[in-house]
N, C-alpha and C positions, 0 to 999 in steps of 0.2 A: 123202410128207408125211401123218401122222394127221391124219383129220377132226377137227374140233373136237366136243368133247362138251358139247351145251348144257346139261345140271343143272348139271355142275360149273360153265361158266362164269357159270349162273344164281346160285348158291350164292357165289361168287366177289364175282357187283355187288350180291347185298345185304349181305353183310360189309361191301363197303367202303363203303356206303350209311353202313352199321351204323358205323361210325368215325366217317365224318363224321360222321353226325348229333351221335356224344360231343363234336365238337369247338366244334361250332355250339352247344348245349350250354353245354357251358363259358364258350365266348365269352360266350355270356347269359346266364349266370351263373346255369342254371337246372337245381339238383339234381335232379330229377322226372325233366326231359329225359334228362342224363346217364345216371342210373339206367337209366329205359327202352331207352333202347338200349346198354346196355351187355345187358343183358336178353335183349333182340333181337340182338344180336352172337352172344352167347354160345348160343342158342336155334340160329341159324342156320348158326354152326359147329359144333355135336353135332350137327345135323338131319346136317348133308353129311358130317361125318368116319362116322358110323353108313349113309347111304346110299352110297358108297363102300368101306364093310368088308360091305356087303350084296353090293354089284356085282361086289366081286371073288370074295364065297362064290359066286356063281353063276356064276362063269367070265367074267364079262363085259366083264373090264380083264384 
């Protein structure tokens, strides 16, 4: 069984953070909100797809 890899899983619960929050958002009917974490979504999935295409140039995965 692979160990688990904690960035990636780290990367993983703020994405979904990152959802919810658009959904909470919404629910509140608060543009601002939505925006910002759509923001932060999107921040947080380039951070990890880019630290991922790094770990694999160095052998690491």
């Amino acid at each position: 069984m692979p160990s688990i890899q904690w960035p990636f899983l780290g990367f993983a619960v703020l994405a979904a953070a990152c959802m919810i929050g658009i959904g909470i958002a919404i629910g509140e009917q608060s543009i601002i909100g939505a925006v910002l974490s759509i923001v932060l979504l999107l921040a947080v999935m380039g951070f990890g797809f880019s630290f991922k295409a790094k770990m694999r140039r160095a052998g690491k995965l």
